[in-house]
N, C-alpha and C positions, 0 to 999 in steps of 0.2 A: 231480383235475387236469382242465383243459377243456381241449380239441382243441386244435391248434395246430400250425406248421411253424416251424423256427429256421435261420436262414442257418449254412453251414459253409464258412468261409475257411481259407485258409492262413496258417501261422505259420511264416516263417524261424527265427524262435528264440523257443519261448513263453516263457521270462524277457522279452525283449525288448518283447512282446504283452502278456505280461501287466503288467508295468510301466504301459504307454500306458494302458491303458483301464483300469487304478486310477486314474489321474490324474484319469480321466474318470470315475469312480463306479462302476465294476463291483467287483463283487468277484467271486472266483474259486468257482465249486461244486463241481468237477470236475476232476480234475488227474492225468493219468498222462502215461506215455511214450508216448501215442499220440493224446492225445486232450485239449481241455479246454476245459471249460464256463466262459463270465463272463459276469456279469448284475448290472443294476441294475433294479429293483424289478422288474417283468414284464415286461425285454427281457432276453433272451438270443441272446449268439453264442458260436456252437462252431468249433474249433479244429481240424485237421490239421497237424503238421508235413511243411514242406514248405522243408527249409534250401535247394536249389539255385535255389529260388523268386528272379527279379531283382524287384524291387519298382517301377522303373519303366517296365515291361511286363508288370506286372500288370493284369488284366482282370476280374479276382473283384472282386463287388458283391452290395448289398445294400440292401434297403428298408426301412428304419427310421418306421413309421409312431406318431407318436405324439397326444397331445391338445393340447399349445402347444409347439411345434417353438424357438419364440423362448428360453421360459425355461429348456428343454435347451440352446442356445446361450449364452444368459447364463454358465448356469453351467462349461459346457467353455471359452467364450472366457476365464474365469478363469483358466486356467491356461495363458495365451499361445503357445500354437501361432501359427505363422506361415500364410501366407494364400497362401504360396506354397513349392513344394517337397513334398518327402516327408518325415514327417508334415504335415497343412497344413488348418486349418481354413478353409471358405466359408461364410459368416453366412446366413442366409435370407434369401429374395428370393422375392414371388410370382412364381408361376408364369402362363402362358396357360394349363396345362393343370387348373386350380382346383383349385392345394396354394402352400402357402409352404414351400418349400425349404432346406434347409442341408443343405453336405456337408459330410464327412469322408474324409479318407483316410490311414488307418493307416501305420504302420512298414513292411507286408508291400504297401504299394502297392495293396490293398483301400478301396473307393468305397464309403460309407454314404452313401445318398440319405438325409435325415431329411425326413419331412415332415407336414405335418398340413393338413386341410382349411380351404379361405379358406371366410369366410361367406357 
């Protein structure tokens, strides 16, 4: 295994959690009453519960750096998330700061920045 750090958000309800981000490709590796790992190919995010969690004063985030940020959107915009609200997909857009950008934001009111480097 090579080094590495993994974001840990909260989960109002990991059914809930876990659901969403099957939709989106993760599968689950990791599953107890305290704890649980989803991953799709070499991202993973891990999981606390955290039911009294409000989701739209949630402040937990995370940086999702990948290789083409766009075809990750392709395939999550598949499965129609709204572009406003909570859950609510933001398509990519370059950035000034040289990345092209898309978010996400979970069930639990968690912010994945997706990005990948402009040329």
């Amino acid at each position: 295994m090579s080094d590495r750090i993994t974001a840990n958000l909260p989960a109002r309800s990991f059914d809930d959690t876990e659901r969403f981000y099957r939709a989106l490709g993760f599968d689950t590796r990791f599953r107890d009453e305290g704890w649980m790992i989803l991953g799709r190919g070499s991202l993973e995010l891990e999981f606390f519960p955290h039911p009294e969690l409000v989701a739209a004063q949630s402040w937990f985030s995370a940086c999702v750096r990948v290789a083409d940020v766009d075809a990750l959107f392709d395939d999550w915009a598949a499965i129609g998330l709204p572009q406003e609200g909570i859950p609510r997909l933001g398509m990519p857009a370059d950035e000034p700061f040289g990345f092209r950008m898309g978010v996400v934001i979970d069930p639990n009111g968690s912010l994945l920045r997706c990005l990948s480097e402009l040329d």
